[in-house]
VMD Tcl script that draws the C-alpha trace (Angstrom):
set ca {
  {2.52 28.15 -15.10}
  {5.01 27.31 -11.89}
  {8.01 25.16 -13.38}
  {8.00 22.18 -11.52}
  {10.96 19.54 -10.66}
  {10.51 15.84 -11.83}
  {10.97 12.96 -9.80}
  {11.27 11.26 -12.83}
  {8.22 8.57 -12.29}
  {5.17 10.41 -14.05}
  {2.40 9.39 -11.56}
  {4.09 10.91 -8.22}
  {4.50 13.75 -10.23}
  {0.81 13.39 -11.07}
  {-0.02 13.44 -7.51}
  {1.84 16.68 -7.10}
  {-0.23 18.46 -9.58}
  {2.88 18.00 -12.24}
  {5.80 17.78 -9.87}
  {7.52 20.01 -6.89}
  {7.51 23.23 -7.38}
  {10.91 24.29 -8.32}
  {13.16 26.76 -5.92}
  {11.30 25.65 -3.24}
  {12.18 23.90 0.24}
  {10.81 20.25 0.20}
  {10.95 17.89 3.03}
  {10.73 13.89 2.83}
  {10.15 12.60 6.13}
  {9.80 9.28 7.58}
  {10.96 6.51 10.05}
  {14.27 4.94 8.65}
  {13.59 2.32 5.93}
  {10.47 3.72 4.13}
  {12.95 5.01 1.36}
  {13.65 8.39 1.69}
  {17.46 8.19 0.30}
  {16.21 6.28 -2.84}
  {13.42 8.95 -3.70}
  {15.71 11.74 -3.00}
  {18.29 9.98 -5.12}
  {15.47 9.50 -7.72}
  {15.61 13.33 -7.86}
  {18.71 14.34 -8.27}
  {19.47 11.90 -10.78}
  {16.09 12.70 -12.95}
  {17.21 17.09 -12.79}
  {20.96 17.25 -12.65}
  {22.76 18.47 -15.48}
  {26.41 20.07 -16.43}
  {24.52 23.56 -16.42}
  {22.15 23.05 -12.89}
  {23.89 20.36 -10.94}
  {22.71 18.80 -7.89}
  {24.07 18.70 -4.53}
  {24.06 15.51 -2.31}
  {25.28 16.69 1.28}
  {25.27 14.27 3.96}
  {25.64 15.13 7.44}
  {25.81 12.68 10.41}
  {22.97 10.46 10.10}
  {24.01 7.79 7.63}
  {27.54 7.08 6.50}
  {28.50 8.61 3.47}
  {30.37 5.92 1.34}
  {27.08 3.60 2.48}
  {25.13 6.66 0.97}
  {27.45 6.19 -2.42}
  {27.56 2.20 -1.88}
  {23.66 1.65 -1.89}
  {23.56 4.03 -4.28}
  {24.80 2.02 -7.39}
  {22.13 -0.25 -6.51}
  {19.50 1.53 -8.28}
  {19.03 1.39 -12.02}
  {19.08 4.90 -12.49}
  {21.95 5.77 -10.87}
  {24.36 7.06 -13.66}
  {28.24 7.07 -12.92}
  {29.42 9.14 -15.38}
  {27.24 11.92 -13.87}
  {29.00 11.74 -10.49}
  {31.34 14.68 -10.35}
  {30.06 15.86 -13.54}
  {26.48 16.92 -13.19}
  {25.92 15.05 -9.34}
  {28.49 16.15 -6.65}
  {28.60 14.05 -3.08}
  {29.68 15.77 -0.55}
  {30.08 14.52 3.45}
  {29.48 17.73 5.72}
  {29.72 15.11 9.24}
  {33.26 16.15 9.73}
  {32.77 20.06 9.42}
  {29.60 19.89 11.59}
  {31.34 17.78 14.51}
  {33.91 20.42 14.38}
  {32.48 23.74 13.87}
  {28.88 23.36 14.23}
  {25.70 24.96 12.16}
  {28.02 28.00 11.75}
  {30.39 26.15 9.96}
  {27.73 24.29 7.57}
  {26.32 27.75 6.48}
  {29.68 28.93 5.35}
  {30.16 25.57 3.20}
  {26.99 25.27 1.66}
  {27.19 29.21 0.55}
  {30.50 28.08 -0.78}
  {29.45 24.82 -2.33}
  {26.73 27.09 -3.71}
  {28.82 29.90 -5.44}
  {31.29 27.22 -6.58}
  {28.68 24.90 -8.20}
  {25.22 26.71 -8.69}
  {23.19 24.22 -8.29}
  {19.54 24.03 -9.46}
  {18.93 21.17 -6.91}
  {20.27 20.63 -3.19}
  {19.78 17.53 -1.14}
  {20.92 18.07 2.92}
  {20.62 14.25 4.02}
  {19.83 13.82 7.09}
  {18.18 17.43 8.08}
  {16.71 16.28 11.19}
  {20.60 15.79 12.47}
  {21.44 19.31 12.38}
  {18.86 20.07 15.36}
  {21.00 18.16 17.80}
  {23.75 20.92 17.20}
  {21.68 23.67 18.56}
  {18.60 24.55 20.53}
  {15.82 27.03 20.59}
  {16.11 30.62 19.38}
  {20.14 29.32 18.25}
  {18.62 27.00 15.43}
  {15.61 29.14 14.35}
  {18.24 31.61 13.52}
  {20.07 28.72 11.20}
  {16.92 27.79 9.75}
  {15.92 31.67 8.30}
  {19.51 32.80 7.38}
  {19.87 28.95 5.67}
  {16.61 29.24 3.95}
  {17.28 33.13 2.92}
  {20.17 32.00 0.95}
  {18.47 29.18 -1.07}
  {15.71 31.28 -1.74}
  {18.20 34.10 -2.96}
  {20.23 31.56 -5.45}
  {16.85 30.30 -7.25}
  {17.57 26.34 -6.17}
  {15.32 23.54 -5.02}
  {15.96 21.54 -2.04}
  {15.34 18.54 -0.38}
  {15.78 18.50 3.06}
  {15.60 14.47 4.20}
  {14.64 13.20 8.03}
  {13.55 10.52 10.70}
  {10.82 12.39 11.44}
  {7.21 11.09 12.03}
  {3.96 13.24 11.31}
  {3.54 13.93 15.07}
  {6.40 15.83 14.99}
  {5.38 18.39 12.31}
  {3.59 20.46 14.46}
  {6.58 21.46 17.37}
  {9.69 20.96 14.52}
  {10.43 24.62 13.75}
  {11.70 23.67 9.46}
  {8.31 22.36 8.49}
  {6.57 25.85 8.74}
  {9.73 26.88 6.60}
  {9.14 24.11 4.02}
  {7.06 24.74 0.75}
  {6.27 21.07 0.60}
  {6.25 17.83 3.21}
  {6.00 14.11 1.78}
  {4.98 11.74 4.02}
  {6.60 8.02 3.80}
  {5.13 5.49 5.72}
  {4.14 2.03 6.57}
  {0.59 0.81 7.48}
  {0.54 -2.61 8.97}
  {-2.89 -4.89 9.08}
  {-2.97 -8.28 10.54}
  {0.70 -10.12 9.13}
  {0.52 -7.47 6.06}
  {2.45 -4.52 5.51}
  {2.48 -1.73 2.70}
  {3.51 1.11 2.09}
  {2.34 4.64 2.00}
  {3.09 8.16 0.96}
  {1.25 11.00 1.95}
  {1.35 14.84 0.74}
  {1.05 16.76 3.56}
  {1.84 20.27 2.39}
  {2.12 21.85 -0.85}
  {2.27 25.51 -1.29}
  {0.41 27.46 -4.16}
  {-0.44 24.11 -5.70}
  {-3.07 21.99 -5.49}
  {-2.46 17.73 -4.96}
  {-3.91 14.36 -4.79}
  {-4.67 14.05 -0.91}
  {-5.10 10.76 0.95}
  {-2.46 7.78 1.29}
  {-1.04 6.08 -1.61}
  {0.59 2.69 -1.84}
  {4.30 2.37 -3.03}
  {6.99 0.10 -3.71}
  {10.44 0.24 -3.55}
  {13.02 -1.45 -6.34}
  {16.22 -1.31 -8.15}
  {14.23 0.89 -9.80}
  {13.29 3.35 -7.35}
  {10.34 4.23 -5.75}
  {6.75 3.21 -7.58}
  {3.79 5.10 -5.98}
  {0.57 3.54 -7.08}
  {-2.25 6.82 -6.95}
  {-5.59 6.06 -4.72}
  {-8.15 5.36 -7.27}
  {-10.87 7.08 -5.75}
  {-12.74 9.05 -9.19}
  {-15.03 11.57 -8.31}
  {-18.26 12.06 -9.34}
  {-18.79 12.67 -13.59}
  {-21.93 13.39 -14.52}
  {-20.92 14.34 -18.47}
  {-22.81 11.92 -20.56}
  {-21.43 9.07 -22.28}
  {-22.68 7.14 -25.74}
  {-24.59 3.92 -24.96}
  {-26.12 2.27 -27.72}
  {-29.10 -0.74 -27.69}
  {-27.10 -3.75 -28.40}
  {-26.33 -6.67 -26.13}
  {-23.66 -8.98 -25.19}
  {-23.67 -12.65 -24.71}
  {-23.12 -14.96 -21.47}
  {-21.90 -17.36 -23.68}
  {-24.83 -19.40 -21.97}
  {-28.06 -18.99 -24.42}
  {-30.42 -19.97 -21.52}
  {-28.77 -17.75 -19.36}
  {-29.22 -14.91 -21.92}
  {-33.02 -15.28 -22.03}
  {-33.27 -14.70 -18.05}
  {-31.16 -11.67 -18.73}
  {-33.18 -10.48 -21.73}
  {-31.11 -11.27 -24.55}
  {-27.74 -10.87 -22.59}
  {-25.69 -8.08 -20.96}
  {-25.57 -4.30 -21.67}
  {-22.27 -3.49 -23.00}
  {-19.93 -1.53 -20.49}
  {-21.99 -2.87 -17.36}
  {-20.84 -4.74 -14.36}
  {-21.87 -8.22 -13.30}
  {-21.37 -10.27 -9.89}
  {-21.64 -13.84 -9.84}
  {-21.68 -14.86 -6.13}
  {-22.02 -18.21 -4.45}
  {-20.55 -21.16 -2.77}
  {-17.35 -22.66 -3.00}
  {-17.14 -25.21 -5.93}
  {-21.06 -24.13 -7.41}
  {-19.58 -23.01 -10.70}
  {-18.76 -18.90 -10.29}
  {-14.89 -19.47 -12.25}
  {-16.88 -21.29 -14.84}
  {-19.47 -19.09 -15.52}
  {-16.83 -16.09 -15.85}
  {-15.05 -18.31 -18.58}
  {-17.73 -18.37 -20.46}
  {-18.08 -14.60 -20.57}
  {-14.49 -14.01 -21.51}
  {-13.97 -16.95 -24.44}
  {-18.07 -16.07 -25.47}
  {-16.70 -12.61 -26.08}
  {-13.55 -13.52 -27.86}
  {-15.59 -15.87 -30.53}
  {-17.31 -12.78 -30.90}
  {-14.05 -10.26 -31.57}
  {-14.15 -8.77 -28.16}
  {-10.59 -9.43 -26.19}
  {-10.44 -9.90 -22.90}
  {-8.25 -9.87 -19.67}
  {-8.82 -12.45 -16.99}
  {-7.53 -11.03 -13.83}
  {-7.38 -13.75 -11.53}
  {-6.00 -14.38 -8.00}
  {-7.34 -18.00 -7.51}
  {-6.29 -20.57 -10.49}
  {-2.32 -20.72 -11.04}
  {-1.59 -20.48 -14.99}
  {-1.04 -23.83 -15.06}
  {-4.36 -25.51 -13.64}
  {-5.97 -22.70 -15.19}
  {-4.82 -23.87 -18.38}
  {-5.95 -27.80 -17.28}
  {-9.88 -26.36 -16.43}
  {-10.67 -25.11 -19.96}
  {-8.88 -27.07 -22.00}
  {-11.04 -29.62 -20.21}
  {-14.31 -27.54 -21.79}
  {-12.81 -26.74 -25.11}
  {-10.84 -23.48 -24.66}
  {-7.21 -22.80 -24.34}
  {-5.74 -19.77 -22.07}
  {-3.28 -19.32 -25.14}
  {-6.52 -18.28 -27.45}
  {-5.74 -15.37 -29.16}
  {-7.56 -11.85 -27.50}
  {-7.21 -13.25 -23.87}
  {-4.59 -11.60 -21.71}
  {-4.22 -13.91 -18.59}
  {-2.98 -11.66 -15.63}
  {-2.53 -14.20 -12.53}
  {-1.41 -12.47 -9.44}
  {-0.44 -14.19 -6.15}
  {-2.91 -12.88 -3.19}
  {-0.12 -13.16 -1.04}
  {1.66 -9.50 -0.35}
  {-0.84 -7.90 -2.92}
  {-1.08 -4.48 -2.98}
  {-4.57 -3.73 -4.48}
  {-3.43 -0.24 -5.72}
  {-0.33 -1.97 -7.59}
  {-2.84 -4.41 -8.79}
  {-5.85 -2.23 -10.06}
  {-3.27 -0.15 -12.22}
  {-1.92 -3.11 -13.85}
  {-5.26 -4.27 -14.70}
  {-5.83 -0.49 -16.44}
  {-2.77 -1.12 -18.01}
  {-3.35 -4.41 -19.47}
  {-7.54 -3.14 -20.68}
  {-5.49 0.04 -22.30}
  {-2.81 -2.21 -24.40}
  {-5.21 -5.00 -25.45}
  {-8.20 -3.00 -26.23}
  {-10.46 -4.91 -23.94}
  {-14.02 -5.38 -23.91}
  {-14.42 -7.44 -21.56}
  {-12.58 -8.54 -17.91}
  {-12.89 -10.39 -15.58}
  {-12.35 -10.28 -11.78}
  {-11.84 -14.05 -10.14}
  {-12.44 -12.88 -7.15}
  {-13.71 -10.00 -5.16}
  {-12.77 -12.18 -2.08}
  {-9.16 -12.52 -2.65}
  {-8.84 -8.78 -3.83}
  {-10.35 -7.04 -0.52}
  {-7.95 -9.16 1.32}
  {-5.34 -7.13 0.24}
  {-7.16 -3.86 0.55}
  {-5.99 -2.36 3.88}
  {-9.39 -1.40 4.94}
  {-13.21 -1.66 3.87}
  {-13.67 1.99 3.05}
  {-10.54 2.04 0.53}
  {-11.54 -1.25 -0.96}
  {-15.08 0.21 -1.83}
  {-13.66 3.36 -3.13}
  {-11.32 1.13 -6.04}
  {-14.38 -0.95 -6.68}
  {-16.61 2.26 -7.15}
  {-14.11 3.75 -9.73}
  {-13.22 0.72 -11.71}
  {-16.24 -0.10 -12.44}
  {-17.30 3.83 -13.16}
  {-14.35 4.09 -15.70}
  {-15.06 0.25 -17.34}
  {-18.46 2.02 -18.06}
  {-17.35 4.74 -19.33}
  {-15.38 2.77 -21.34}
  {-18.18 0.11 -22.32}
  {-15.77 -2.56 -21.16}
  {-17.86 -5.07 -19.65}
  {-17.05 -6.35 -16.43}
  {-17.80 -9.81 -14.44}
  {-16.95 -10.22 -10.99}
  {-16.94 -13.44 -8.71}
  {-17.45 -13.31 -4.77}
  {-17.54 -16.43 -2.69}
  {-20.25 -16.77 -0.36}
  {-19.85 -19.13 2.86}
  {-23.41 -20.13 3.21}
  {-23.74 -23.42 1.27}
  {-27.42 -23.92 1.35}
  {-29.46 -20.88 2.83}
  {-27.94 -17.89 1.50}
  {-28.83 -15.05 4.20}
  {-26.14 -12.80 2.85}
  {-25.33 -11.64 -0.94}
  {-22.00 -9.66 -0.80}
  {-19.89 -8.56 2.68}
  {-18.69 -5.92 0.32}
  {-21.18 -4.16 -0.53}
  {-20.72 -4.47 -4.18}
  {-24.19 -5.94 -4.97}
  {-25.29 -2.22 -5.25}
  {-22.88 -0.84 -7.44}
  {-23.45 -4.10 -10.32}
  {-25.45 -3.60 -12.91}
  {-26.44 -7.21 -12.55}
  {-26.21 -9.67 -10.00}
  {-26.32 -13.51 -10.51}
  {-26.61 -15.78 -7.50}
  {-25.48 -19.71 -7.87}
  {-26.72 -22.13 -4.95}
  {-26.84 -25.58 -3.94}
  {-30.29 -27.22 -3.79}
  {-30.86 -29.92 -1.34}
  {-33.52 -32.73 -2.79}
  {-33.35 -35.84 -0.02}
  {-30.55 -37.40 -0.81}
  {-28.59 -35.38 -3.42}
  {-27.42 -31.37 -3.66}
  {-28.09 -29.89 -7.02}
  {-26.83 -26.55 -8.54}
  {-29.28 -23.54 -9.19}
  {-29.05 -20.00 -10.50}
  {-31.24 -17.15 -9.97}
  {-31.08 -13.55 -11.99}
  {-31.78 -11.33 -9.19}
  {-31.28 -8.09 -10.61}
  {-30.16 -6.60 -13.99}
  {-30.21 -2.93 -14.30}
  {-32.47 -0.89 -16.94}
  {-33.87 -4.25 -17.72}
  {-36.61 -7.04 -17.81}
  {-35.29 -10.72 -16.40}
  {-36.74 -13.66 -15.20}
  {-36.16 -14.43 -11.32}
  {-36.55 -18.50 -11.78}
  {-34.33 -20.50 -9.65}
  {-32.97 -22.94 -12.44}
  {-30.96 -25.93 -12.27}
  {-28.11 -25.85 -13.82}
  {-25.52 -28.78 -14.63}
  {-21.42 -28.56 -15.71}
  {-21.14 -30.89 -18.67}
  {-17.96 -30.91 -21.45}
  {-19.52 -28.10 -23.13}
  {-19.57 -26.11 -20.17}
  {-22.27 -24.60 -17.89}
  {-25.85 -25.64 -19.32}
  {-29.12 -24.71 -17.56}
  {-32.61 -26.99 -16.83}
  {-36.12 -26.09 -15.92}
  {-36.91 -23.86 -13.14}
  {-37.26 -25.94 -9.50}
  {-40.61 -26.38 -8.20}
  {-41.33 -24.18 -5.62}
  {-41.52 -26.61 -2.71}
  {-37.85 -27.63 -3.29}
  {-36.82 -23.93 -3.74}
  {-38.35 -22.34 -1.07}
  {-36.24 -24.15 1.69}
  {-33.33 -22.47 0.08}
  {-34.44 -19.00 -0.89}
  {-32.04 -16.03 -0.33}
  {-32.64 -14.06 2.84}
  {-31.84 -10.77 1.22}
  {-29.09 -8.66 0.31}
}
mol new
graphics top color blue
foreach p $ca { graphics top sphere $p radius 0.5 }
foreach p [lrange $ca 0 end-1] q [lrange $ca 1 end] { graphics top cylinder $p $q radius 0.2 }
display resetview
């Protein structure tokens, strides 16, 4: 097996199939503040030792002491390694004076003096102002010639954006290229890393969120599984609504492991309902997470104490998360975090609406949905979902989504006019692998929580009968 170098944060290293490969030329590229310093710093720190040190050589692109200074920011950032195991070292002067000739003969000195097993030249993309053509194509294959021929990894740092890949002469030298980026949509902004290259090994492709901290850089992998058709043990018993009626239009309940999505109108109940599935399950040993981007803890804590429940109950993990700047990839791993360490069987997602909002794009959003709810299967963790709906009276549209398809079952809540009042109805409309009963009931919030009536007549129903979906 290649050895690999560690950035030290276990899912980027993931992404590249277990980490860089080692003696090999790496580029991080990117426009100046998507973090290239801190990852590269997040390297050297996570591989130097006394025996392999690493080399930090700056040239004329950013300041050196700033380099040092912003440095003892981050959390990993040791001290006592600096000028033990990590060396700085500020080549501006020596190139201003004597050119690329004059940074070969250091870094082969540096080189013989420290043998290092990792060297970072920050910024690369500099050293192309200080010759042209045929003169720096020459640097480039005597420079990498003599990395290759001391067994050391590099990381060679620039301003560079993808379009430039193609004409820059170093990227058909690199081994690797990682991609740092921003993607802007509407007044939201994340961030994104990219694997562009990666020789000999294979790697996660497409764009993956990040975040950058005191403790470095966070990359959050696309969650896009791919198709598993291994088989998986299901067995015949059923889990309850915590709604009896409900459970007879469902047959007796919900398959454990499968998806539900309550939809409807603002204020018809949908928050409700999905309390009942998550304290339902708890009375009945199963712990769950409530993942919620609409209720803050506190008036969360107000609605069900008002029907009997308390978000303090013991096998409910409350995650609240603010809509605003949420990064749905940072999100969806802290919800497979928080199933994983409290044994979950069931969650709950209040709601789809706020979530896609902070999906960057349709196509992406679908993907996350797609897997979660393949690996909650898998897992036979049930999962209920809430989507808001903006017809009031006429539904003509079930989900905007398109996550109708991918739920095992799909529950729609309406309002029902009658002359001079609106009423509340529900309708099964599908449950997967199973009977159920299509009524449109009435249903009515009491104290005790949701509790259905007798199917409408059909005159009153009819004038608000879904349009499809």
């Amino acid at each position: 097996m290649t050895e690999r170098l560690s950035s030290g944060h276990p899912r980027l290293d993931d992404l590249l199939g277990g980490g860089l490969p080692a003696n090999s030329i790496n580029m991080v590229i990117g426009l100046p503040g998507t973090g290239k310093t801190i990852l590269a710093q997040q390297y050297v720190f996570a591989n130097a030792s006394q025996e392999r040190p690493a080399l930090y050589l700056a040239t004329v692109s950013e300041p050196f002491d700033k380099i040092l200074r912003y440095g003892q920011t981050l959390r990993f950032f040791d001290p006592e390694a600096v000028g033990h195991s990590v060396f700085y070292e500020d080549l501006g002067t020596l190139l201003n004076e004597r050119g690329l000739a004059g940074v070969l003969e250091q870094v082969s000195e540096l080189i013989k003096q420290r043998r290092p097993g990792l060297i970072v030249i920050d910024s690369f993309k500099a050293l192309s102002a200080y010759a042209e053509g045929a003169e720096f194509r020459e640097f480039l294959h005597d420079f990498a010639g003599r990395l290759s021929a001391v067994a050391t990894s590099s990381l060679w740092i620039g301003e560079y954006g993808e379009d430039e890949i193609g004409p820059a002469p170093e990227f058909a030298v690199a081994d690797a290229i990682i991609s740092l980026s921003t993607a802007r949509a509407a007044e939201r902004e994340t961030r994104m890393l990219r694997i562009l290259k990666l020789r000999g090994s294979a790697f996660a492709p497409g764009r993956h969120a990040y975040r950058l901290s005191a403790d470095g850089i966070d990359v959050f992998p696309r969650l896009a599984d791919t198709l598993d058709i291994t088989s998986y043990p299901l067995d015949g018993s059923r889990s309850s609504s915590g709604i009896a009626a409900l459970d007879e239009m469902l047959a007796d309940g919900y398959w454990p492991g499968s998806s539900t999505l309550c939809a409807g109108p603002s204020g018809c109940g949908k928050t409700l309902m999905a309390l009942h599935f998550i304290f339902n399950g708890v009375r009945q040993g199963e712990p769950g997470v409530l993942a919620t981007l609409q209720e803050h803890p506190t008036q969360l804590a107000r609605i069900v104490q008002g029907f009997g429940w308390s978000t303090d109950e013991k096998g409910v993990e409350l995650m609240y998360r603010s809509p605003v700047d949420l990064y749905i990839d940072e999100w969806v791993y802290e919800l497979l975090e928080a199933v994983e360490r409290t044994g979950a069987r069931r969650v709950v997602i209040d709601s789809l609406t706020d979530l896609r909002l902070a999906a960057p794009d349709e196509v992406r959003f679908r993907e996350y949905m797609y897997s979660l709810v393949q690996r909650f299967s898998r897992q036979r963790v049930s999962l209920f979902m809430t989507s808001e709906l903006a017809d009031l009276f006429e539904v003509r549209r079930l989900s905007e989504f398109g996550i109708s398809h991918l739920s095992d079952n799909v529950v729609l809540l309406q309002y029902i006019r009658e002359q001079a009042s609106v009423r509340r109805a529900l309708t099964v409309l599908k449950t997967r692998a199973s009977r159920h009963e299509p009524e449109i009931r009435e249903f009515r919030i009491t104290p005790e929580g949701i509790v259905l009536g007798d199917p409408f007549v059909a005159e009153a129903a009819d004038q608000n009968e879904p349009r499809g979906h």
